[in-house]
C-alpha positions in Angstrom: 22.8 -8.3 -4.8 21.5 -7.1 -1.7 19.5 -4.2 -1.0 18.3 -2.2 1.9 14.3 -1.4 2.4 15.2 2.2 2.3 16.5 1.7 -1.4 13.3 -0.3 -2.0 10.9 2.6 -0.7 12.6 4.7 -3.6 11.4 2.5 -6.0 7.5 3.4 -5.7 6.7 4.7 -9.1 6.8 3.9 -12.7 9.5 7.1 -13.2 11.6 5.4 -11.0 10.4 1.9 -11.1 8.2 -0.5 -9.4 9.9 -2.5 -6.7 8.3 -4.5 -3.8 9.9 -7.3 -1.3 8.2 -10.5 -1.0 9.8 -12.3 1.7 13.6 -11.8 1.8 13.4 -11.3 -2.0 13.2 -8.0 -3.8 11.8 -7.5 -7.2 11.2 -4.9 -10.3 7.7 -5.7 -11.3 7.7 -2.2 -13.3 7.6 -3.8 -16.9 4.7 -6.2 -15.0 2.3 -3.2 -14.2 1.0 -2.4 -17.2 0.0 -5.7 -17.5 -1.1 -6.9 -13.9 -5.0 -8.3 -13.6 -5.9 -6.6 -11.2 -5.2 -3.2 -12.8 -2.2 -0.2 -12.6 -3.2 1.0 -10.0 -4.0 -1.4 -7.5 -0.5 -2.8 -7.7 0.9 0.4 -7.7 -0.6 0.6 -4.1 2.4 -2.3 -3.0 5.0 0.0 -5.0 8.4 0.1 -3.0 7.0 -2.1 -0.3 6.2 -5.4 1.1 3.6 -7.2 -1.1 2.7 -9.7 2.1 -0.1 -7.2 3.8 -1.7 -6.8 0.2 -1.9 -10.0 -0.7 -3.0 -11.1 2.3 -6.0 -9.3 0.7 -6.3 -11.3 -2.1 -6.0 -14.9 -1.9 -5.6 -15.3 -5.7 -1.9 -14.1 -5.1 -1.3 -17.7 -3.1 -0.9 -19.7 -6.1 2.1 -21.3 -7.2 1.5 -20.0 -10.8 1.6 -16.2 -9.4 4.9 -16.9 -7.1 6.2 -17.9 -11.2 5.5 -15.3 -12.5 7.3 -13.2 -9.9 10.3 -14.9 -9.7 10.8 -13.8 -13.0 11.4 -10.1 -12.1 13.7 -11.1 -8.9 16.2 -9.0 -8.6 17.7 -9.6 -5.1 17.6 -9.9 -1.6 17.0 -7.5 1.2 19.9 -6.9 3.7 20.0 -8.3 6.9 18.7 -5.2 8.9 15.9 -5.2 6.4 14.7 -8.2 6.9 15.2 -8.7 10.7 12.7 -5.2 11.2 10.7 -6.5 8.4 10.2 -9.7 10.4 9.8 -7.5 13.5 7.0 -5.4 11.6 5.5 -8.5 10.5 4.6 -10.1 13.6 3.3 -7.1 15.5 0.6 -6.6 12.6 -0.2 -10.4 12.4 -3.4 -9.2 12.6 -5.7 -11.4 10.2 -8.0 -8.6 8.1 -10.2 -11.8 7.8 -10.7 -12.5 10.9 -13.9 -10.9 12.2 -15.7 -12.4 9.1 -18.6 -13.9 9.9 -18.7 -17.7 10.5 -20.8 -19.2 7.8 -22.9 -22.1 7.8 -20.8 -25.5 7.4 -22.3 -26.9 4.1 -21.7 -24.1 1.6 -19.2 -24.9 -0.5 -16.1 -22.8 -0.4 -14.5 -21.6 -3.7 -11.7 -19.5 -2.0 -11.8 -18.8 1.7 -10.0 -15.6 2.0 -12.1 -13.3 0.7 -14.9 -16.2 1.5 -16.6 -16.8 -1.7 -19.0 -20.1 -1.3 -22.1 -21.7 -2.7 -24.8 -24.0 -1.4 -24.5 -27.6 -2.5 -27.4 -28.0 -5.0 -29.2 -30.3 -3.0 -30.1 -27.9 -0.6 -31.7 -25.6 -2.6 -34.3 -27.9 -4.3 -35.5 -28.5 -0.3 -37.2 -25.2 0.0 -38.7 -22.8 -2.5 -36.9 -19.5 -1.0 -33.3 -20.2 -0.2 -32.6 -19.8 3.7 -30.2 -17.0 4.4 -27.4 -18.9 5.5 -27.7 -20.8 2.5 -27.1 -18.0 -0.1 -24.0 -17.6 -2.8 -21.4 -15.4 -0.8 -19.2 -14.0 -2.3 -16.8 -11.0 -0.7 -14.2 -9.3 -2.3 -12.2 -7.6 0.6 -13.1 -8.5 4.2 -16.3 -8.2 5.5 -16.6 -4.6 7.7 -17.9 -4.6 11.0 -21.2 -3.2 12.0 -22.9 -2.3 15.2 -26.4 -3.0 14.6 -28.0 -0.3 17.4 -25.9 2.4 15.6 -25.7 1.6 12.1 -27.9 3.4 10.0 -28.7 3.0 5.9 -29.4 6.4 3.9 -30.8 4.8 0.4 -31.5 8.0 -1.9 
């Protein structure tokens, strides 16, 4: 069955159901929400929309076991007109929301790249008895903000 992103976008709430496009495809994840990791409402964010700028967030969402378990609640595919300004959307905000991160130093240890969570190889931290800066566990959860140091300014109360 084929459906059109307008039908989709009416789909955006657990009264009447959770639907989100992931590539061509179109799904009904509303018997997933209850249940999703990362919490209601955080997938409830994606509802009756494209899941692609969200989990570009999230790298977690890249594994094969996660495309799995979505499959399972396929339901269709968009229509042609869908996916063609879908496609056109998509390119015009190819905009990586990773790609201001800072560049890190070459020998930590990457556990996932986007967010960049890493750790220094254990070697290099028996060298010294402080740990150098660029040597310390990173670990972000969304991407890292940018700040102008001359006009930034840190309240702590």
């Amino acid at each position: 069955k084929t459906f059109s992103m307008k039908e989709v976008s009416q789909h955006s709430s657990l009264e009447n159901g959770v639907w989100v496009t992931y590539g061509d495809d179109v799904y009904d994840v509303t018997k997933f929400v209850e249940g999703h990791p990362g919490g209601m409402d955080k997938i409830l964010l994606a509802a009756g929309q494209a899941l692609e700028p969200f989990w570009s967030l999230y790298a977690v969402h890249q594994s094969p076991e996660v495309r799995e378990i979505l499959s399972e609640y396929r339901i269709g595919r968009l229509d042609k007109a869908s996916i063609a300004a879908k496609n056109a959307r998509q390119a015009s905000d190819s905009n990586d929301p990773y790609a201001k991160d800072p560049a890190r130093h070459p020998l930590l240890h990457p556990n996932t790249k986007k967010p960049f969570n890493a750790e220094p190889p254990p070697s290099l931290l028996a060298d010294e008895f402080l740990t150098p800066n660029d040597l310390f566990f990173v670990r972000n959860h969304l991407p890292v903000p940018v700040v102008d140091a001359k006009t930034y300014a840190l309240e702590v109360v």
